[in-house]
C-alpha positions, 0 to 999 in steps of 0.5 A: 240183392246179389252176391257179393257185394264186395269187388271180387276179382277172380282171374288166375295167376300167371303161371310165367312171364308175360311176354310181347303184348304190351301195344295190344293190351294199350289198345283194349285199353283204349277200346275200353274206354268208349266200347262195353263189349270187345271180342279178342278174335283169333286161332286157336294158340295165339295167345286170347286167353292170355292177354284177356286175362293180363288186359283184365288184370291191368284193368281192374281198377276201373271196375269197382265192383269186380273182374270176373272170369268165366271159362267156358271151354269145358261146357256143352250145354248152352242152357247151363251157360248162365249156370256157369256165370253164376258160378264165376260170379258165386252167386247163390242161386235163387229159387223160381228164378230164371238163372238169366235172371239172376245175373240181370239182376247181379250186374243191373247196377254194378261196375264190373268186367266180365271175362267169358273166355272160349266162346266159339262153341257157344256163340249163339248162347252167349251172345243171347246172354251178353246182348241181355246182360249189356242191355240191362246194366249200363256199367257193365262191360264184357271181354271175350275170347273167340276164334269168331265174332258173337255178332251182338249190337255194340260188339267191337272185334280185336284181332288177336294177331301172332307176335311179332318177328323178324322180317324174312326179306328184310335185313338182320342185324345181328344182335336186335333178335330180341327187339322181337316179340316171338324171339323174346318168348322164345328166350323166355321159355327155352330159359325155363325148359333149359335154365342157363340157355341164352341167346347167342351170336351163334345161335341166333339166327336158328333161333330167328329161323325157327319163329319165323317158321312158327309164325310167331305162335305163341302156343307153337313157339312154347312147344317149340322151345320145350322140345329143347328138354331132348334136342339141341337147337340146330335138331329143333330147328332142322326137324322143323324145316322137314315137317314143314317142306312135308306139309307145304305139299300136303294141306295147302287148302288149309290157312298158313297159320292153321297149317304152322300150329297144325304142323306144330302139334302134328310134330309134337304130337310125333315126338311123343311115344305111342303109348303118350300118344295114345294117352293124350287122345284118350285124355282129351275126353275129359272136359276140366282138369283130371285126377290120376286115378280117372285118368287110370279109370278111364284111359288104360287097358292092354293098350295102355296098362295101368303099370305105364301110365304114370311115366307115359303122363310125366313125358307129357308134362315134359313135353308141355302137352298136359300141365300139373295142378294142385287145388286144395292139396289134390293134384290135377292134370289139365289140357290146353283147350287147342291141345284137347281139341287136336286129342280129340280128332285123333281120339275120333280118327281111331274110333275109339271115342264113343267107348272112351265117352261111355267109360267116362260117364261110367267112372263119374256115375261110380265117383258119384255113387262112391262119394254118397257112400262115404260122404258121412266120413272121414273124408268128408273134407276131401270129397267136397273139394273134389266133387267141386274140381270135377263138376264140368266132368259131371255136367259131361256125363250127366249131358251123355246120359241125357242125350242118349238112348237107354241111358236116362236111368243112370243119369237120374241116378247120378242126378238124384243124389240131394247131399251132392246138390246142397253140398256143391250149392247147385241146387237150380241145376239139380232141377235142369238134370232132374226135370230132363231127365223125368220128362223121358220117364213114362214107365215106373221105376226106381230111378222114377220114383226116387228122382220124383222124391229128390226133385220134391225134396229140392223144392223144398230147400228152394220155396217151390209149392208147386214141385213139393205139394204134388211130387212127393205122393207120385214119388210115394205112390209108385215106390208103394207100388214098386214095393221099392222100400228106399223110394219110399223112405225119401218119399216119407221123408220129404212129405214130412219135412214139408210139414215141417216147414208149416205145410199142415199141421207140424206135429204130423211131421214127427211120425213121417221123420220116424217111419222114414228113418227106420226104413233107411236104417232097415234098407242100408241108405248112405248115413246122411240120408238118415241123418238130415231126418234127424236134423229136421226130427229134432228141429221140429222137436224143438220148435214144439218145445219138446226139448228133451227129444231134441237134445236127446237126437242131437247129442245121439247124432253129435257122438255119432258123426264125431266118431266118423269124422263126419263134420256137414251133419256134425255142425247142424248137431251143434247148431241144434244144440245151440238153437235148443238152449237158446230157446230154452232162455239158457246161457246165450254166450254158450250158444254163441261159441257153439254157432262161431264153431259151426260157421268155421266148419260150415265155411268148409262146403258151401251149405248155403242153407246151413250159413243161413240158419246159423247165422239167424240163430247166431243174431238171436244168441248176439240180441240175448247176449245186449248186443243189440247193434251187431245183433241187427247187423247179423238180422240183415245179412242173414235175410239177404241170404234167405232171399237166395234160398227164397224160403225162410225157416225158424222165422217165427221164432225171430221176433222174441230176439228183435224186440230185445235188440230194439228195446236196447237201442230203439228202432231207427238204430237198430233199422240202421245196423240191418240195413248196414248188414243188409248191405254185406255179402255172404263173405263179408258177412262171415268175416263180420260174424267170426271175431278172428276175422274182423274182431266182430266188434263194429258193423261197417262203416256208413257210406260218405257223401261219395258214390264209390266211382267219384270216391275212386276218381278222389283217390287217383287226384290225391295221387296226383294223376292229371284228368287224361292220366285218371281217364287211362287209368279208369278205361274212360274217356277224358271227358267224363273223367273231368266231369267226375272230377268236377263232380267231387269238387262240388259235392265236397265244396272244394275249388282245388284239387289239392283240397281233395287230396287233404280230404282222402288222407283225412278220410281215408275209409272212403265209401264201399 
């Protein structure tokens, strides 16, 4: 199965008020409750994203299973597209699957929304993939945003429509100015951009004038309103008549709205100073949310010196053309997709574009490149959040390389970095970039033979035999060849963890794990390279009952990551520790500390193979220990996430543990407590493991005779909501809300509805 399994609800929060869209968010609703796809369609500003993400919000209790947004602005690959829905679902990747099929096989039985917001560039890779998602899940439903139609079968189109404001021919009677939507955001952010500004009796019909002049924009009426930081309201509202009467002349073939917010930003755009001018160009070639120093990195020089840089990005904030972030205690910038699009117009009108790509790609190349020298350090921590925040950036420069000529070698090298893959937990994606980017390789090289030993040692971690079996000697032979001694080293490394994992004899490993670790040493490689063949050294160690060299290597590589503040090699150290005193029959309560202390760091990156290998050697430590019913529930979250990884290691070490447990309480229960924990997703199943977190002292309760809908449809009679108030409230129609209803009468045995009321208090656990 997929993850996870418990509903997720992944939509960011509001950031201000929500204002004028109350009868269209009624009527997504209403469509909802007939339709599975409905496309919210506008121009740029008018608000999609918004109000797609307050219907999602609102709606949510009609999807048991989850709402799930998945941006797509900053993509640019369409063969990445089902990469990047995994990645709103967190899904774990799956080896030897198609990532289509993976999100198949994700929603096939689920309840759930999709949010897949700005499509326009990807219409025909989104609607090939909603079409097939939509086919293959009969509950799923899809809303998106789009500035035009995907065109699919069972498509329903909702125009986005500016909001509402006062009649230019009718009468205004003063006072009802407010009754208006556009008026109303437009109070609502002048208040924020001037606490303490009102609506008066004189100013408002400036303030009538000028949303009519923005046509009821939204994007348009918040610039608008915080140009009130630097002009009063008759400046703003006179220096709008001019731009207007001016481009009245200049862009009639332009739509009037596309002229309003065209003529809104050009304003803005003016109001800036040159050097913020210059700055929101150059800033639209980011593709995500930016740092200050790729900000530096990429956009200053003698035009923009470093020394303005921040006082020219503080007036933008002002000016509401970049917005402030903050994730994970790092501090982000961010664009609008419609402000970044008129930046990157005026970044093409000045030529300045394809240096400006190629000094992004470089940066990133070099983050790249500055992260793999420092991942074995003391900002560990820091460097998984970031390359997490900056991976759209990443695909970006990955995509330039890709695509153009000469620049293969430096996107394998961005490519080619295992660590990078495994820690961000995109490894199927290591395999687009790598294969693409070996495909336009003839000639032998460096980047050839180490991307060939990175693409095999992939295959390893993920199950696939045909990349590991023919891969690493090509990759061995050419850096033999080339004389290249760090291709040679992770070539070595790789054919020996392939006999590791049981691809010939195991003991042939040893001498390869040695020779590949003195060549790293010997060469300089970054220290995790070195590291992970001692993890997989010691391992096999260990599985050969040499536990003196194992514990001998791994307490070696504990002191060595504690004194770097190192904490990814650091837990596989204690893991190692753990899985060698349990093998040894030693004290198993130790053991299980160990591991509940793994998993907390672990939980820190997303080391998906690490969750999986503590987790199986946490159940055997929990079956040591007699606790036979936890340990079962651990045995079966944990398989289902080998079966994500599509390989599994250390199995044969599992039975010795299983037969215990179920000689403690006999096969039919402890098959019961695997399937429970079979049941569980990646979260869930850590908050089962980690006392602090659950108490770890029960597995989850078993399903009642109630699906999860009628379950819902239980809850809402007990609330005392009538058929056509459970229908609205669930998007379906009143029929089949009556119809649930009747469903749960007779599966409880009831004639009331007030039966099922005093059932759900008695039973209010209900089945998840």
């Amino acid at each position: 199965m997929s993850e996870p399994s418990t509903p997720e609800t992944a939509l960011p929060a509001d950031v201000s008020s929500f204002v004028g869209r109350h009868s269209d968010l009624e009527s997504i609703r209403r469509l909802f409750s007939s339709a599975r796809m409905v496309t919210l369609v506008g121009i740029g500003g008018v608000g999609k994203t918004r109000l797609a993400l307050r219907a999602a919000d609102e709606m949510r209790r009609a999807f048991p299973d989850g709402v799930c947004l998945a941006e797509l602005a900053s993509l640019t690959e369409p063969d990445l597209l089902p990469h990047a829905v995994l990645d709103a679902l967190r899904i774990r990747e799956r080896p030897e699957v198609d990532a289509a099929v993976a999100l198949d096989e994700h929603v096939r039985d689920r309840r759930m929304l999709l949010v897949l917001d700005n499509c326009e560039h990807l219409v025909d890779a989104v609607a090939a993939l909603v079409g097939r998602l939509l086919r293959s899940a009969p509950d799923l439903k899809v809303l998106a945003t789009s500035r035009h139609a995907l065109r699919i079968a069972g498509e329903h189109l909702y125009p986005v429509l500016p909001l509402r404001v006062p009649d230019p021919d009718g009468p205004s009677e003063d006072g009802t100015a407010l009754d208006y939507s556009a008026v109303a955001l437009f109070r609502d952010r002048a208040t924020a951009a001037m606490p303490g500004f009102a609506i008066t009796a004189d100013n408002e019909a400036a303030i009538v004038r000028l949303c009519r002049r923005l046509e009821g924009i939204p994007l348009a009426i918040e610039l608008a309103a915080a140009r009130l930081r630097v002009l009063t309201l008759p400046e703003l509202a006179n220096r709008l008549d001019d731009r207007f009467e001016l481009l009245r002349e200049g862009i009639r073939d332009l739509p009037d709205r596309h002229r309003t917010l065209g003529a809104l930003i050009d304003w803005s755009h003016d109001l800036c100073t040159p050097a913020e001018q210059l700055l929101w160009a150059r800033a639209s070639v980011f593709a995500g949310g930016f740092a200050v120093d790729a900000l530096e990195a990429v956009c200053t020089d003698d035009l923009l010196p470093p020394a303005v840089l921040l006082d020219t990005l503080a007036g933008l904030v002002d000016k509401s053309v970049v917005s402030r972030e903050e994730h994970g205690g790092q501090v982000r910038f961010r664009m609008l997709e419609t402000i970044r699009e008129y930046g990157q117009a005026r970044l093409a009108e000045s030529g300045e574009g394809p240096s400006l790509a190629r000094r992004h790609r470089d940066w990133f190349a070099d983050l790249v490149n500055t992260a793999t020298r420092q991942w074995a350090g003391p900002r560990q921590v820091d460097w998984a959040v970031r390359l997490q925040l900056d991976h759209a950036d990443i695909r970006l420069a990955l995509e330039y390389s890709m695509t153009r000529p000469g620049e293969v070698a430096t996107g394998l090298r961005i490519a080619a970095q295992p660590w990078f893959w495994s820690a961000t937990d995109h490894l199927n994606e290591a395999r687009v970039w790598l294969d693409r980017g070996l495909a336009q390789l003839s000639e032998p090289s460096h980047e050839h033979a180490w991307a060939l030993a990175t693409r095999a040692y992939i295959a390893a971690f993920r199950g696939d035999d045909a990349a590991l079996h023919e891969m690493p000697e090509r990759a061995r032979d050419m850096a033999l060849d080339l004389g290249d001694q760090p291709a040679l080293a992770l070539a070595n490394h790789v054919i020996g963890f392939r006999r590791a994992l049981g691809h010939g004899e195991i003991r042939s490993a040893i001498p390869l794990f040695t020779e590949a670790m003195r060549q790293y040493d010997k060469t300089g490689m970054a220290a995790q390279y070195h590291d992970a063949a001692v993890v997989e050294l010691a391992t096999t160690y260990a599985l050969l009952h040499e536990f003196d060299n194992a514990m001998e290597l791994a307490d070696d590589l504990f002191e060595r990551c504690r004194s770097k503040g190192e904490r990814w090699n650091l837990s596989y150290a204690m893991w190692l520790r753990a899985l060698i005193s349990l093998l040894k029959k030693e004290n198993p309560h130790r053991a299980e500390e160990t591991l509940l202390e793994v998993l907390r760091i672990k939980r820190v990156f997303r080391d998906t193979l690490g969750l999986a290998l503590t987790l199986e050697v946490l159940a055997w430590a929990t079956a040591a220990k007699g606790e036979a019913e936890r340990a079962g529930v651990l045995v079966g979250g944990t398989d289902r996430i080998w079966r994500t990884i599509g390989s599994r290691h250390l199995q044969g070490k599992r039975a010795h543990y299983e037969a215990l447990a179920r000689a403690s309480v006999g096969d039919s229960c402890y098959e019961a407590a695997r399937a429970r924990g079979g049941e569980l997703g990646v979260d869930e199943l850590l908050r089962y493991a980690l006392p602090e977190a659950t108490g770890g002292t029960a597995p989850p309760p078993p399903p009642t005779r109630l699906t999860r809908r009628e379950r819902q449809v239980a809850e809402l009679v007990a609330e005392g909501m009538s058929n056509r108030q459970i229908a609205e409230e669930l998007v379906i129609s009143r029929r089949t809300a009556e119809g649930h209803v009747e469903k749960v009468l007779a599966k409880l045995g009831f004639t009331a509805r007030t039966q099922i009321a005093i059932w759900i208090a008695r039973n209010p656990a209900g089945d998840r």
